[in-house]
N, C-alpha and C positions, 0 to 999 in steps of 0.2 A: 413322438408323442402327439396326442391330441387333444383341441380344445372342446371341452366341452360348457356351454350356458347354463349356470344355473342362477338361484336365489342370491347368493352370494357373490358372484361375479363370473369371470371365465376362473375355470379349474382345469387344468395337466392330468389328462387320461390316460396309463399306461396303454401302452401298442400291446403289451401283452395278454394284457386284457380281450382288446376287441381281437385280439389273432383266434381268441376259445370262444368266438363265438362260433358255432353249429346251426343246421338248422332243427337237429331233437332240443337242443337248449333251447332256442327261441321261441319251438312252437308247442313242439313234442309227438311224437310218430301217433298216439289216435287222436288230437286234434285236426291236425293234416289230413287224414282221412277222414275226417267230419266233412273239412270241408272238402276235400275232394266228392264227397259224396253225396254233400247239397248243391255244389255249381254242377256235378253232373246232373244231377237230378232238374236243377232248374234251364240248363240249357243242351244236356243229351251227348255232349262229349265226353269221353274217356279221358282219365287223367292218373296221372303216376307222379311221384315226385322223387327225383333223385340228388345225390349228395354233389359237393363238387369235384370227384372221382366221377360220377358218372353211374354210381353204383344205387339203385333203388332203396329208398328207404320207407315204403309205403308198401301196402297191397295195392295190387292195379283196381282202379274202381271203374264201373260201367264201360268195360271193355267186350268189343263188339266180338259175336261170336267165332269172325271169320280171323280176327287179329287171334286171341286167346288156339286156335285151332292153330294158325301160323307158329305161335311161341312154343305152343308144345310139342311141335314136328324136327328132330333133330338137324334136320336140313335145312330148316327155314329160319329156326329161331334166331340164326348168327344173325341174318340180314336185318331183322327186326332189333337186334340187339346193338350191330353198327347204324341204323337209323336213331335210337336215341342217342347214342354216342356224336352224331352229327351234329344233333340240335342243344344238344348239351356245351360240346365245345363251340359251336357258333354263339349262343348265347351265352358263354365265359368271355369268349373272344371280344365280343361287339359289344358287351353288356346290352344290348337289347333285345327285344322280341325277334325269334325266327322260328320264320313261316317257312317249311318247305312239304315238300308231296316224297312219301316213304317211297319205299322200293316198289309198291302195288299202286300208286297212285294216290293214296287216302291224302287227304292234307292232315297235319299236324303244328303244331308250335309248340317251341320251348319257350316260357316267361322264364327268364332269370328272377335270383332271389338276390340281391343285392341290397346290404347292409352297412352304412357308415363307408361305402365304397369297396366293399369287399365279397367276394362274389362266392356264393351260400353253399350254390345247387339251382336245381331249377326244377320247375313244373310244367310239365310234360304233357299236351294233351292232344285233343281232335279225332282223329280215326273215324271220318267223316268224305264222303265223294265231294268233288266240288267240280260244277261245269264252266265257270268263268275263274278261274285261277289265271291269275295275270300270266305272261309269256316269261318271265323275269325269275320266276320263286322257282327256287333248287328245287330240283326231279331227282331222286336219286335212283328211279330205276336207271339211268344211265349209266351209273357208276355203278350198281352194283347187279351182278348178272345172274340169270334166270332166276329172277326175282316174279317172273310173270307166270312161270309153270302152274299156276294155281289154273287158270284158265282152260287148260286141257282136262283138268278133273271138275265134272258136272256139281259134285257135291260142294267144292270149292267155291264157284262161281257161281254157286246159287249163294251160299253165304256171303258172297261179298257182292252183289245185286241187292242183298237186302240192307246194307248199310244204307243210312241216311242222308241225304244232299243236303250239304248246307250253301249259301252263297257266300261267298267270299267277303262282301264289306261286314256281314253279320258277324263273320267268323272273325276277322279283325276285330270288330266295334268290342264284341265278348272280351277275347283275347286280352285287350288295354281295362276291360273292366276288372279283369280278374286280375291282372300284373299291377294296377292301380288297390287292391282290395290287400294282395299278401304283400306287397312289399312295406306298403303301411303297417301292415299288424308285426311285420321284422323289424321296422323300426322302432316300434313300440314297444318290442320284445327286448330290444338292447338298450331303448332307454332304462328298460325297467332295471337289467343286468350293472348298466353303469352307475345308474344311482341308488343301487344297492350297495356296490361296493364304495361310494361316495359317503353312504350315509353309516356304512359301517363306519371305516377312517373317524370320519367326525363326531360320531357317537363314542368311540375310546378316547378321542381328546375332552368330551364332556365328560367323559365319567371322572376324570382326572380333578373336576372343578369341585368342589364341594359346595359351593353357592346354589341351594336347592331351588331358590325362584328363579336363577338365572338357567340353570338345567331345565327345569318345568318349560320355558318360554321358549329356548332354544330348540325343545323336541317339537313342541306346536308350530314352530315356521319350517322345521321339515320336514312335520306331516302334511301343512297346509300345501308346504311347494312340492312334495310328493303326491298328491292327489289331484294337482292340477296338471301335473306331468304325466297324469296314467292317458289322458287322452287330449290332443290335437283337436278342437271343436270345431276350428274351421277344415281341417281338413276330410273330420268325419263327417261335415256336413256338406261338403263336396261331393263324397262317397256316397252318402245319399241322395243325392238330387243325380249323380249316375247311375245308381238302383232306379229310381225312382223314374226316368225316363226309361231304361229299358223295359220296365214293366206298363208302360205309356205303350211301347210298342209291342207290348206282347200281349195287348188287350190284358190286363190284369187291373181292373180300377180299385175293388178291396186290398190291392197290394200296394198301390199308389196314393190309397187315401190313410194306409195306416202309415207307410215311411214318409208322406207329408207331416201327419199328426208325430211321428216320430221325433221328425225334427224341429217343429213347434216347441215339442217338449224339452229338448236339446237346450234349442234357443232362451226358452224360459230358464233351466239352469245355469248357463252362464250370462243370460243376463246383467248379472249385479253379483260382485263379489262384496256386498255388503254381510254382516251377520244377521241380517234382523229384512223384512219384507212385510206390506200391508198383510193382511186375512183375505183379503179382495184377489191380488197374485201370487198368495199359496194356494187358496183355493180354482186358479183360472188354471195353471199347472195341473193340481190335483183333478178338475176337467179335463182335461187334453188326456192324460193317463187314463182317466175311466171312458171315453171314448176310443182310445187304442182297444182297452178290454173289451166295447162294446162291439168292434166289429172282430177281435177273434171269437168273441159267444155267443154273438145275436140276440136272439129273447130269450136263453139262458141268462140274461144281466138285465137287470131292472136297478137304476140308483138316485138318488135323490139329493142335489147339495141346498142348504138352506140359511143363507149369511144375509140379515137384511144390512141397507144400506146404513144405517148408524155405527153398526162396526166394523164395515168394511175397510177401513181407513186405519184401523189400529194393528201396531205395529206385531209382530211374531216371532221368535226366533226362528232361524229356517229348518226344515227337515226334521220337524219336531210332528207334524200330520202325518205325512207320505207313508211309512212304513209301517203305520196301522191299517191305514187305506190298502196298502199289499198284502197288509197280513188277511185285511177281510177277503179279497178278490183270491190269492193264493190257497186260501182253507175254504174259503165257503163254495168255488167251485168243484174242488175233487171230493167235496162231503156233502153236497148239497147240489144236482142238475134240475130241482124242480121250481120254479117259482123264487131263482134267488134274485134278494134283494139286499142292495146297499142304502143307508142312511145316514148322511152328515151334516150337522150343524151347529153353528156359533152362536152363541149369545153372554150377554153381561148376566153373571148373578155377583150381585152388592160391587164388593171391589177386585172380581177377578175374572177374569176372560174363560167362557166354558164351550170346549168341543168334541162332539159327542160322535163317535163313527161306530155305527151299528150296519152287524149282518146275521140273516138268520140260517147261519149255517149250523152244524151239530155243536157247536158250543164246545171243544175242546180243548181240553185244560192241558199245560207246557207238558205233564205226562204221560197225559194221551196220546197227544201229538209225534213227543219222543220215539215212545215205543211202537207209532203207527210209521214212522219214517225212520225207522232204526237199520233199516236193513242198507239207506244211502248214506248212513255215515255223517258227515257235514257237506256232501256233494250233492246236493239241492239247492233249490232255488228257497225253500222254505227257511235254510238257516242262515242267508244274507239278511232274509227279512227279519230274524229274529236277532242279527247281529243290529241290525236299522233301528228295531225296537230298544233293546239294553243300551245303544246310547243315546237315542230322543230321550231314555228316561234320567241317564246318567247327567243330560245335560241339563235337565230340570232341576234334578237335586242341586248341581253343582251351583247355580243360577240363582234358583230361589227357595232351597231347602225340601228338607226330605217332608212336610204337609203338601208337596207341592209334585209328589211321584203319582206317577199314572195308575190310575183306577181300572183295572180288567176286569171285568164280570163274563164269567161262559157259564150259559144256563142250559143244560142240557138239552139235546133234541131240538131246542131253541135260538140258539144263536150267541154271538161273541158283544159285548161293547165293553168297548175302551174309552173314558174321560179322561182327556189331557186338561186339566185347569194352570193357568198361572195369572201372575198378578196383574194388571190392567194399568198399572203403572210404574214402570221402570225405566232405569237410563241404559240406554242403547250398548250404550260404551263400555260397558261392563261385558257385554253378550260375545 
């Protein structure tokens, strides 16, 4: 058995459990090839991902033409296919990172995927020259023979003269970025698994209670401790400041100044697990976020926040702005590329707190909208934010009544605004 931390104390995890974990369960076969096919794309390696059999379960991504030429030639492909088989079991074996040079010389690495201490699969990548390869890292042309006949055929050795040189510490420095990136999101993939089945168990012993306010209060602490358990803040802010220096060294400064601004943003959200924050730092938040927007659009985005200092100070439920501010940025860019502009701001009218977020995009209504993104289902980014919106409003009602639900106006051709009102003075401790 194992122990696992939660809200409630240590809790008894069956083994049998983490024995089902997978790596299609944890990530899922086109996730995996997402990101095989953004770290290729962002650093020019070849990557495969296999099971802990040894057995592929990806398409190969940005696979050099002279390797793909090797795997499809009946004679070569063994050697190519005992070359993964090497780095797969050295990587089971040692659970760490191995570096060795294929049958033709390329280097490669297997990153293990290792989970709760249980060993996944691995990802597979490189197929890269390298001229300072330490004396130390396994050759397997030694071990496996006429692995080099490529050499005699002009067409061969043209193709594999065009492969890439990478240097070695580069090729490492990647390598720990990448084995540092999946093994976190495995982790995160089996917390999600364990405290699914955590919270199933304990969700049949509540149903059992008929005490409805103790039911109601028991599901709210393991939403709360479930939503603080989807993500690691300090580790993903780690993660960043590793993004964030690689892109330092690969000259990329709009890449470095948005996962700076990134994690700002981060920072601001778990700042304070309080319920309630000033106008002042929802609104520095909701900056940072329209700064992220502003350098993925550039003078596509023009926005304007306007809080003077007499209500900066007063108190807000949290998360009750943010997802109107998305919904503008979200709709008013793919409806609107000319002249778009955002507008926000706060002020007292008599005894109630008013915030206005206006954009002038085509102003469409929850119908239009539908049937314009009907074809993605609920797999957009458009329907978190309209998840974000039904409960900022859910929590107004619940708070301070239904005079006190959010005001949408879409005026055609013209643009969208949303007024959130609520009262200007309330007890905290309620929220």
């Amino acid at each position: 058995m194992n122990k696992f931390h939660g809200n409630n104390g240590i809790k008894i995890i069956d083994d049998n459990l983490i024995n089902k974990f997978n790596i299609t369960s944890l990530f899922g076969k086109k996730t995996l090839e997402g990101i095989q096919e953004k770290i290729a794309k962002a650093t020019g390696l070849a990557f495969v991902t296999v099971d802990f059999k040894g057995e592929p379960i990806t398409e190969m991504t940005s696979f050099t033409k002279f390797c793909l030429e090797r795997r499809n030639r009946m004679d070569t492909a063994c050697h190519c296919k005992a070359s993964d088989a090497f780095g797969g079991i050295q990587a089971a074996v040692t659970q760490k990172n191995c570096v060795y040079l294929c049958p033709c010389g390329l280097l490669e690495i297997a990153i293990p995927i290792i989970v709760r201490g249980h060993y996944l699969g691995a990802f597979i990548g490189g197929q890269v020259r390298c001229i300072d390869t330490p004396k130390d890292i396994s050759r397997l042309e030694n071990l496996i023979t006429d692995s080099n006949d490529y050499k005699k055929e002009n067409y061969m050795k043209e193709l594999f003269d065009n492969i890439p040189i990478y240097k070695y510490e580069k090729f490492v420095s990647v390598a720990e970025l990448i084995s540092l990136i999946i093994n976190q999101m495995g982790e995160k993939g089996a917390y999600e698994i364990i405290k699914n089945d955590t919270l199933k168990k304990e969700l049949e012993e509540i149903n059992n209670d008929n005490k409805k306010l103790k039911l109601e209060n028991d599901l709210k602490n393991i939403e709360i401790s479930n939503l603080k358990a989807k993500v690691n803040p300090y580790s993903l802010l780690n993660i960043l400041n590793s993004i964030s220096s690689l892109a330092i060294i690969e000259d990329s400064p709009r890449t470095n100044d948005m996962i700076i601004l990134f994690s700002e943003y981060l920072k601001q959200n778990f700042s304070s697990e309080k319920s309630c924050k000033s106008l002042n730092e929802e609104f520095d938040r909701i900056n940072t976020y329209l700064k992220m927007q502003k350098i993925k659009y550039g003078e596509l985005l023009n926005y304007t926040i306007d809080i003077s200092e007499i209500i900066s100070i007063q108190k807000v439920p949290c998360d009750i702005i943010i997802p109107f501010v998305e919904n503008a940025i979200f709709y008013g860019i793919t409806t609107n590329t000319i002249d778009w502009k955002i507008e926000i701001d706060a002020h007292y009218e008599k005894d109630d707190v008013v915030i206005s977020i206006r954009d002038n995009g085509l102003g469409l209504t929850d119908k239009e909208i539908s049937k314009k993104f009907k074809i993605f289902k609920d797999n957009y980014e458009g329907y978190s934010i309209k998840v974000g919106i039904r409960n900022a409003r859910e929590k107004l009602i619940k708070l301070f009544g239904k005079e006190y639900d959010v005001f949408i106006e879409n005026i055609h051709e013209k643009g969208t605004t949303s007024i959130i009102r609520y009262p200007r003075n309330f007890d905290e401790r309620n929220v």
